[in-house]
C-alpha positions in Angstrom: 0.0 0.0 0.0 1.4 3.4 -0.9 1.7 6.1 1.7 -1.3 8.0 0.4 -3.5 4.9 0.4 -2.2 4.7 4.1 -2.8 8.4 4.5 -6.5 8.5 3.2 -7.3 5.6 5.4 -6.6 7.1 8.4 -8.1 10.2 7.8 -11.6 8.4 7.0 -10.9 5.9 10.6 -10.2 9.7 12.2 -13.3 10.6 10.6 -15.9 8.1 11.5 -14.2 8.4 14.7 -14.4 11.8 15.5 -18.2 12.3 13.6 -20.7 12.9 16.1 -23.5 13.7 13.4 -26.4 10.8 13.8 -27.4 11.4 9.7 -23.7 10.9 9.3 -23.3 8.4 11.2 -26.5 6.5 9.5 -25.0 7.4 5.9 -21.7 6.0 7.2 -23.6 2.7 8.5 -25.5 2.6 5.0 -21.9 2.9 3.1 -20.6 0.3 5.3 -23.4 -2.3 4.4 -23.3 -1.3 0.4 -19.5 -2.4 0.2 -20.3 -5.3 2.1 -23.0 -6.4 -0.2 -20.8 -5.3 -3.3 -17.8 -7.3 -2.2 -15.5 -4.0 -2.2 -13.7 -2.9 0.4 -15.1 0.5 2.3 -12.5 2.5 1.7 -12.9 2.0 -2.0 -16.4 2.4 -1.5 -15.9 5.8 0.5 -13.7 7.1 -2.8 -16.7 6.5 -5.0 -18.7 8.4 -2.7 -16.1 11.2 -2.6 -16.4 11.1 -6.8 -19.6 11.3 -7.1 -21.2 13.4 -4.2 -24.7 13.4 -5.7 -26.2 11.1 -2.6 -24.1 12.0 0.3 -23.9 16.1 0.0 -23.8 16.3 3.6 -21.2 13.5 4.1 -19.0 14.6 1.6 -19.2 18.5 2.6 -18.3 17.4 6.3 -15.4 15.0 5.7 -14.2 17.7 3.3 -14.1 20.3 6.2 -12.7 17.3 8.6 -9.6 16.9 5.5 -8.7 20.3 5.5 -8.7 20.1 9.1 -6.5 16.5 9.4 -4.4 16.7 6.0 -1.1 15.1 6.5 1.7 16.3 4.5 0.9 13.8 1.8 -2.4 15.3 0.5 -1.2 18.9 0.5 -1.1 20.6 -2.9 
């Protein structure tokens, strides 16, 4: 795994961690079951939700704010 891989997946642990938000917390349950049911991991599941924010506005909008927040060094432009 490279070190951006690494770094992405513990900003979404730090994330779902940290998230106090009951929707968010239901919309992370609800991704959690779809990759389950797809056979994907949800980590790979959480990047096409990051790609296509049509059906988690909210989610994506907060875990934005939470990235800008958390970046490590790795994600900066």
């Amino acid at each position: 795994m490279v070190q951006l891989e690494e770094d992405f997946i513990k900003l979404v642990d730090g994330f779902v961690v940290e998230t106090r938000d009951p929707k968010i917390l239901e919309e992370i349950s609800q991704l959690d079951e779809e990759s389950r049911l797809l056979g994907i991991s949800f980590y790979d599941m959480y990047c096409v939700v990051l790609q296509d924010a049509t059906k988690h506005k909210k989610l994506v909008s907060e875990f934005k704010h939470y990235m800008n927040l958390k970046k490590p060094a790795t994600f900066v432009a």
